[in-house]
N, C-alpha and C positions, 0 to 999 in steps of 0.2 A: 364364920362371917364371910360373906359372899360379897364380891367388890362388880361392880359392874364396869366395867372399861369399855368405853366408846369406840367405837368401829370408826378407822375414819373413812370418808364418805369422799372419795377422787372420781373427778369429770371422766367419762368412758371416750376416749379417742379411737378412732373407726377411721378416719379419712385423713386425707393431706390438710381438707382444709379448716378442721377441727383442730389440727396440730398447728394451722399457723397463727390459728387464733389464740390457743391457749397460750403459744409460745409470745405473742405481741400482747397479752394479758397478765403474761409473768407466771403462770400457771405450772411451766415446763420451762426447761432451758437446754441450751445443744449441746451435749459433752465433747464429742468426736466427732470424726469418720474415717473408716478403715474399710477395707478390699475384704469380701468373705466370698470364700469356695461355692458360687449357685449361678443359677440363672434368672433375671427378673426381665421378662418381656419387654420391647420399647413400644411394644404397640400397647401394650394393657399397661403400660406409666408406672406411677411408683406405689407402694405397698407399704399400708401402716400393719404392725403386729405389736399386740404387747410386749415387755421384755421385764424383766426379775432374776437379777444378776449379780456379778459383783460389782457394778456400779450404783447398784440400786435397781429402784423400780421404777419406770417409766413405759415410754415405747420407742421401735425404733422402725426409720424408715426407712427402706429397699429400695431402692434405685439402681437402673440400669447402667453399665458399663461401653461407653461407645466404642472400646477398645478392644474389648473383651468378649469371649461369647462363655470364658467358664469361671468370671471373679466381677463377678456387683459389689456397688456401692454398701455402707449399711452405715445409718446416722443415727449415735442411742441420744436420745431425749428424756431425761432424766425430772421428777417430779420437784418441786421446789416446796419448801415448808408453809409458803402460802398456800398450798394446795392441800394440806394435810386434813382439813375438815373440820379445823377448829375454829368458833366465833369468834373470840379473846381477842384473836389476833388483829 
């Protein structure tokens, strides 16, 4: 017997301003932010990238360091269960 389980179905964020919508949607919410060893341009702004971790699955955002030239920002953004793709809810 064969069970079919539903895939769930989460918004693709790509941009900052994807992120601040889903996050003022309730979509996503902010976990953190912490200092990670990189470089992120002040001319080219800040960088969404997927993230699938031990806090979960979200994404997280890259931001420059005004102090820094070798430790940027990084902000995980964490999926919240309204998001999970279910109608019910």
């Amino acid at each position: 017997m064969e069970t079919k389980r539903k895939e769930a179905t989460r918004i693709e964020i790509t941009n900052v301003q994807e992120l601040r919508r889903a996050e003022k949607e309730g979509l996503i919410k902010e976990l953190h932010t912490s200092l990670y060893r990189g470089y992120v341009s002040r001319v080219k702004g800040q960088e969404v990238e997927p993230y699938k971790g031990r806090f979960g699955e979200g994404v997280k955002l890259l931001s420059c360091n005004q102090n820094s030239t070798r430790y940027s920002y990084v902000t995980y953004y964490i999926y919240t269960p309204k998001n999970e793709g279910n109608e019910n809810e």
